[in-house]
SERO-4910 file (N, C-alpha, C, O; in steps of 0.05 Angstrom, whole numbers):
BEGIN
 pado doro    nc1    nc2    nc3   cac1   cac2   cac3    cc1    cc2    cc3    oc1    oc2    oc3
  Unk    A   1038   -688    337   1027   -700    314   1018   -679    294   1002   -662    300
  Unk    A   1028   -682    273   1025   -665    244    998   -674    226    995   -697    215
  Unk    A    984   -658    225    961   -665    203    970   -675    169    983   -660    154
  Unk    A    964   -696    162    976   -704    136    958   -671    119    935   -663    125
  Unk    A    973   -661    102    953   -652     79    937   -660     68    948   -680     58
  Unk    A    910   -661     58    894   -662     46    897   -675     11    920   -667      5
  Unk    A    891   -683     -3    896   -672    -32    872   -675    -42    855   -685    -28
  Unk    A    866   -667    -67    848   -659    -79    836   -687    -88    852   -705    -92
  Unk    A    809   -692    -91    803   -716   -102    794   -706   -126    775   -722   -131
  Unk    A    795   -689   -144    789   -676   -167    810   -658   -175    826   -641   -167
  Unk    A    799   -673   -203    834   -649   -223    819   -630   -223    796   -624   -221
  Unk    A    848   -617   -226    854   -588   -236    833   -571   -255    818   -551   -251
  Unk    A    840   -588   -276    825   -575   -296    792   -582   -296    779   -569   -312
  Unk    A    782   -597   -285    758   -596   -278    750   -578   -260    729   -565   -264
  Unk    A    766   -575   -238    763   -536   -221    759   -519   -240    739   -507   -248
  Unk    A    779   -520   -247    780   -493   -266    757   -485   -281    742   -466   -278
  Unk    A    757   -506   -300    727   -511   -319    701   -502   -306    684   -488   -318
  Unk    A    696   -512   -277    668   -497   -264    674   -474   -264    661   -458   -277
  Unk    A    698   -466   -247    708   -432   -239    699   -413   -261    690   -390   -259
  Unk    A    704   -429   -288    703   -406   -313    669   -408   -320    655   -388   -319
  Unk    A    658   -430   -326    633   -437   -327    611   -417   -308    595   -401   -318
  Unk    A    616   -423   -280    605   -412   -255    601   -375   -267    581   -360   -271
  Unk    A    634   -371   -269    637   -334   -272    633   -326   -308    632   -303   -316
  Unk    A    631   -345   -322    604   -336   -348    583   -332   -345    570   -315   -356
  Unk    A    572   -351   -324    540   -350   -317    546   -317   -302    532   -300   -314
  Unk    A    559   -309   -284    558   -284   -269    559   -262   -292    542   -244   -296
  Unk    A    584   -267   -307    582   -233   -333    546   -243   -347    533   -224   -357
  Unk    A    538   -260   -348    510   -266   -366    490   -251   -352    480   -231   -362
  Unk    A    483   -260   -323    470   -249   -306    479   -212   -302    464   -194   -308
  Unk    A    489   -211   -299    493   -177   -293    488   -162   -327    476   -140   -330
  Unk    A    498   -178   -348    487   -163   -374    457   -157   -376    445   -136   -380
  Unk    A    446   -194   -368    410   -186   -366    396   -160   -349    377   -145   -354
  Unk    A    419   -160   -320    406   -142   -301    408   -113   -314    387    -99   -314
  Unk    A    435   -101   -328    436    -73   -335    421    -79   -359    403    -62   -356
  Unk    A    416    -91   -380    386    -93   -399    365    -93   -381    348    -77   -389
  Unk    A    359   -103   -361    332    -99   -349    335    -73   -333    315    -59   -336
  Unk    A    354    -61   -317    352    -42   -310    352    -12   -332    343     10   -327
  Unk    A    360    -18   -346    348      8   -375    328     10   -374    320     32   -368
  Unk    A    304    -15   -379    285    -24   -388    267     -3   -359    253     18   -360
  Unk    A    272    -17   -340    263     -3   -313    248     26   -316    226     36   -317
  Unk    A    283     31   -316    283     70   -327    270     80   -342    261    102   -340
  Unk    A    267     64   -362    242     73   -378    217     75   -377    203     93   -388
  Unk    A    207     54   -362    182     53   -357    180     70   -334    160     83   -328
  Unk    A    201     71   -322    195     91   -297    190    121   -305    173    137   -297
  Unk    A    208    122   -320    203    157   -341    172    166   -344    158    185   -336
  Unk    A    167    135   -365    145    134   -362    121    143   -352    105    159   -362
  Unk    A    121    128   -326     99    130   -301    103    164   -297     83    178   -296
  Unk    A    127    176   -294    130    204   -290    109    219   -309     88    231   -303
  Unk    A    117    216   -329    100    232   -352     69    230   -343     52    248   -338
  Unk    A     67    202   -344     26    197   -346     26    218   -313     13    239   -312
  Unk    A     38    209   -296     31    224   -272     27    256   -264     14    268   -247
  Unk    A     52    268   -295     47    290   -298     26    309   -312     17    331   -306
  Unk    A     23    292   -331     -6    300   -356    -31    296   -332    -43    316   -324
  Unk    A    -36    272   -323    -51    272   -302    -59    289   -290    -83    293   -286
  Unk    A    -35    307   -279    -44    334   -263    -45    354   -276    -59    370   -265
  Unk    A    -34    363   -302    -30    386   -311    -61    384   -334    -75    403   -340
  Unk    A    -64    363   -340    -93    363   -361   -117    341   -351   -136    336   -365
  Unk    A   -114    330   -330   -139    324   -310   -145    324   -288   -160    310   -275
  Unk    A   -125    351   -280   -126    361   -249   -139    341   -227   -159    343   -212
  Unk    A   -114    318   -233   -115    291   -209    -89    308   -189    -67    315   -198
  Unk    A    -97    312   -167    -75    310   -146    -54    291   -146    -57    270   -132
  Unk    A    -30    295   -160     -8    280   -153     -8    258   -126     -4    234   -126
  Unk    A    -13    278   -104     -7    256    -77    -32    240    -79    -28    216    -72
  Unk    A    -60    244    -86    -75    227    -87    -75    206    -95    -79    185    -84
  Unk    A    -63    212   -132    -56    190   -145    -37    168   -136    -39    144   -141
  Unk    A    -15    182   -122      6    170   -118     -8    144    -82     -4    121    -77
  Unk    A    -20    159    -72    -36    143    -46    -50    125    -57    -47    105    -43
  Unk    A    -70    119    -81    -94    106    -92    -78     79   -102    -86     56   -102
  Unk    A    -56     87   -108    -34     68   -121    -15     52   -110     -4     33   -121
  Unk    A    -10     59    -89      3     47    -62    -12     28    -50     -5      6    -42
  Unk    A    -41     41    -46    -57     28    -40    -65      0    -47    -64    -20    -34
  Unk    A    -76      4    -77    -76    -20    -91    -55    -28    -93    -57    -47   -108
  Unk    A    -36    -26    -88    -11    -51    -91    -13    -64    -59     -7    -87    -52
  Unk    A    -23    -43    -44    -23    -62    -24    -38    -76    -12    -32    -86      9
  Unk    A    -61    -79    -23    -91    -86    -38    -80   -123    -56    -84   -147    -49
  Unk    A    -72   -116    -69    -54   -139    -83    -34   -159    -61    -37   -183    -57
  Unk    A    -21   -147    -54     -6   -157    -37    -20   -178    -21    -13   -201    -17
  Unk    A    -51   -158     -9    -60   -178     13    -70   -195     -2    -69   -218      8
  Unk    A    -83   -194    -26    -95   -217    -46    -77   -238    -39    -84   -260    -30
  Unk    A    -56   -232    -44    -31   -260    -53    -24   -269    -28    -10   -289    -28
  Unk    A    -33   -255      0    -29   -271     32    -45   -279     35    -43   -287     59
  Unk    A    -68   -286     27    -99   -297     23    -97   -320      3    -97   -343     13
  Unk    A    -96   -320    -13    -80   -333    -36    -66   -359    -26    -68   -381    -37
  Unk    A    -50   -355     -5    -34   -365      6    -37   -387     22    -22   -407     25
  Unk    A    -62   -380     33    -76   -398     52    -78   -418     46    -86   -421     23
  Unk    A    -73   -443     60    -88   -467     49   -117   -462     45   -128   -441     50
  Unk    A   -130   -483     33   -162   -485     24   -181   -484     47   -202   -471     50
  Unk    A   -167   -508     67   -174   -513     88   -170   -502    118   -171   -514    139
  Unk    A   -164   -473    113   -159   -451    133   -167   -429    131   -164   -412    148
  Unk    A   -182   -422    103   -188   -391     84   -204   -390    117   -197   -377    137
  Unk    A   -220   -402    115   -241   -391    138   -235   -381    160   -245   -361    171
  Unk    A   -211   -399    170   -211   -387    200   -184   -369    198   -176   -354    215
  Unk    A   -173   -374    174   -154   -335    170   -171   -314    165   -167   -294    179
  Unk    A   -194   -312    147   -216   -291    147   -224   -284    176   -222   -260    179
  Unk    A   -233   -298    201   -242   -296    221   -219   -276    237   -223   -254    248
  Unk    A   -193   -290    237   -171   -282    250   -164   -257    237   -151   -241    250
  Unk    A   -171   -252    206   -159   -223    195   -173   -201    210   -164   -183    224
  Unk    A   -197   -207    201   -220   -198    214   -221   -185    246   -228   -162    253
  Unk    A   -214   -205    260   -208   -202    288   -188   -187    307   -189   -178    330
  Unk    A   -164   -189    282   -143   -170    296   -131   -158    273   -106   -160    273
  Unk    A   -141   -147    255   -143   -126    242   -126    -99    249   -134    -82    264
  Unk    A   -115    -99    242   -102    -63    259   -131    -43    253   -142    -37    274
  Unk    A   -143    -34    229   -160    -18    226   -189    -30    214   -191    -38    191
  Unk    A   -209    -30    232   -228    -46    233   -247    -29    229   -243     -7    240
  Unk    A   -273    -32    212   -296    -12    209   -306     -7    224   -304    -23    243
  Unk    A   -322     13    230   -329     28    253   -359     22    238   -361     22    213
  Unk    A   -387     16    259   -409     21    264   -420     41    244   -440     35    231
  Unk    A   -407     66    241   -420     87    217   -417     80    193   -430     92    176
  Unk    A   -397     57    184   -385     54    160   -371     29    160   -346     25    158
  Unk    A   -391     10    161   -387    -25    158   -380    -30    132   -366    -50    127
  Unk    A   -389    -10    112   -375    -16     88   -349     -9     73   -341    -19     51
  Unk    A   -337     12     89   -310     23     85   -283      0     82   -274    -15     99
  Unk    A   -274      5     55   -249     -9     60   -221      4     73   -221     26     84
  Unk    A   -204     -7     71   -182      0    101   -170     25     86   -159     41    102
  Unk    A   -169     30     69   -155     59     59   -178     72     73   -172     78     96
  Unk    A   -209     78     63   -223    100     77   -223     90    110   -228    111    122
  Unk    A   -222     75    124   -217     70    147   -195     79    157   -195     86    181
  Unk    A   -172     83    142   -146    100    151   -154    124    151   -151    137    172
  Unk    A   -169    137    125   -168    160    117   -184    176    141   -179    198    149
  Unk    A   -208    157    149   -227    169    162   -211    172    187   -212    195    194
  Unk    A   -197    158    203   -184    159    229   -159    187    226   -151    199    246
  Unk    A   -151    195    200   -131    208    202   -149    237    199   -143    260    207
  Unk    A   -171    228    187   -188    261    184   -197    269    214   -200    293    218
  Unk    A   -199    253    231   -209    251    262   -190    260    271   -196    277    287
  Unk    A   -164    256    268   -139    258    281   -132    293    277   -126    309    294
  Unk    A   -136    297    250   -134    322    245   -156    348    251   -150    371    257
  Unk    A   -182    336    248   -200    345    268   -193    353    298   -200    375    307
  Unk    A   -182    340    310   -180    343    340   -161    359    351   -159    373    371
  Unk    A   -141    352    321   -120    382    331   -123    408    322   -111    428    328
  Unk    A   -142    405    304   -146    433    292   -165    448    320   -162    471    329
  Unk    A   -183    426    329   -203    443    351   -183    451    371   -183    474    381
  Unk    A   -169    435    375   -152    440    403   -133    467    401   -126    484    418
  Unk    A   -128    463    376   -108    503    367   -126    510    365   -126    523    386
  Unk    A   -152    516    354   -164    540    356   -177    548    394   -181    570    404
  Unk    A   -180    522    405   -184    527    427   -159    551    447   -165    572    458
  Unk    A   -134    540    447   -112    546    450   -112    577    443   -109    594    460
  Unk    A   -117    582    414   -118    610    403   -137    629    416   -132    650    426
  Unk    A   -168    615    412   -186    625    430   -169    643    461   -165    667    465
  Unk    A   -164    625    474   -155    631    502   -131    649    497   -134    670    508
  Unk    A   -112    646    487    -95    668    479   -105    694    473    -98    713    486
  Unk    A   -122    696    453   -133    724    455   -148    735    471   -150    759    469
  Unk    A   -162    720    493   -178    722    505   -162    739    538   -170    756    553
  Unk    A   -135    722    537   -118    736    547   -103    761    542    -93    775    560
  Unk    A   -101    765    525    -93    789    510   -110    812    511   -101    835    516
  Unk    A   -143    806    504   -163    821    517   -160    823    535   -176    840    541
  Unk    A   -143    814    561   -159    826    591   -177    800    595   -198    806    604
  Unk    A   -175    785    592   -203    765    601   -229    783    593   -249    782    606
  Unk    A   -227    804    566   -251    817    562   -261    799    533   -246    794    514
  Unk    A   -284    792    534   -289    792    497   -302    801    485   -323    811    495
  Unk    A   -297    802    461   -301    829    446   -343    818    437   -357    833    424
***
C-alpha cells in the first residue's frame, strides 16, 4: 500500500507572500542589530577612556575599578532575584538566602557586605600562604646554615 500524496491546503502565492514577509522582517532585524552593535562600540570605547583618565588623573586602580563594577552589577542582579519573589515568600527567601548563603558574615564583621566578605576570606587565604612560604623559607635556610642560626 502506497501513501496518497499530500497536497497543499494553501496556495502558492500565499507561501510565498509569508516566505518574503517572514525574510524582510530578518534583513530589518539584522540592520537594527549592526546599528545597535556600532552603537555598542561606542559606548564601549567609551567606558575605555573614563577607565583610563580614571587611572592616569585619579590614580583609581584599574582592577579595583573594574571589581567595584562587577560587583555592583552583581549587586543588581540579586536586586532583580529578590524582585522576583512573590510578595508572599520575600520572607522566607530572605531566611533561606540568608541560610545558605555561600559567603556569610563572620562574628567580627556582621556588617560586611559579600564583596568585603569575599575580599576578607581571600586576604586570609593569602595570609596563610604567605606564612607558610616564609615558614618553608625559614627552614630552608636554616638548613643551609647547618641547622645553625645566625
Amino acid at each position: 500500500m502506497s501513501k496518497k500524496p499530500q497536497s497543499n491546503s494553501y496556495e502558492d502565492s500565499d507561501f510565498e507572500l509569508v516566505i518574503s514577509e517572514i525574510e524582510e522582517m530578518d534583513e530589518e532585524i539584522e540592520t537594527i542589530s549592526a546599528t545597535a552593535r556600532g552603537k555598542i562600540s561606542g559606548v564601549k570605547t567609551r567606558q575605555k577612556n573614563r577607565i583610563t583618565i580614571a587611572k592616569q588623573e585619579l590614580g583609581i586602580p584599574t582592577d579595583i575599578l573594574k571589581a567595584v563594577l562587577k560587583q555592583r552589577k552583581l549587586e543588581r542582579q540579586l536586586a532583580k532575584i529578590s524582585a522576583s519573589v512573590p510578595d508572599d515568600m520575600v520572607e522566607l527567601y530572605a531566611d533561606a538566602a540568608g541560610q545558605f548563603s555561600f559567603l556569610k558574615p563572620d562574628e567580627d564583621h556582621p556588617q560586611d557586605n559579600v564583596a568585603q566578605i569575599a575580599a576578607r576570606k581571600r586576604q586570609a587565604e593569602i595570609d596563610e600562604v604567605t606564612e607558610q612560604e616564609q615558614a618553608e623559607g625559614a627552614e630552608a635556610l636554616d638548613e643551609l646554615a647547618g641547622g645553625q642560626v645566625h
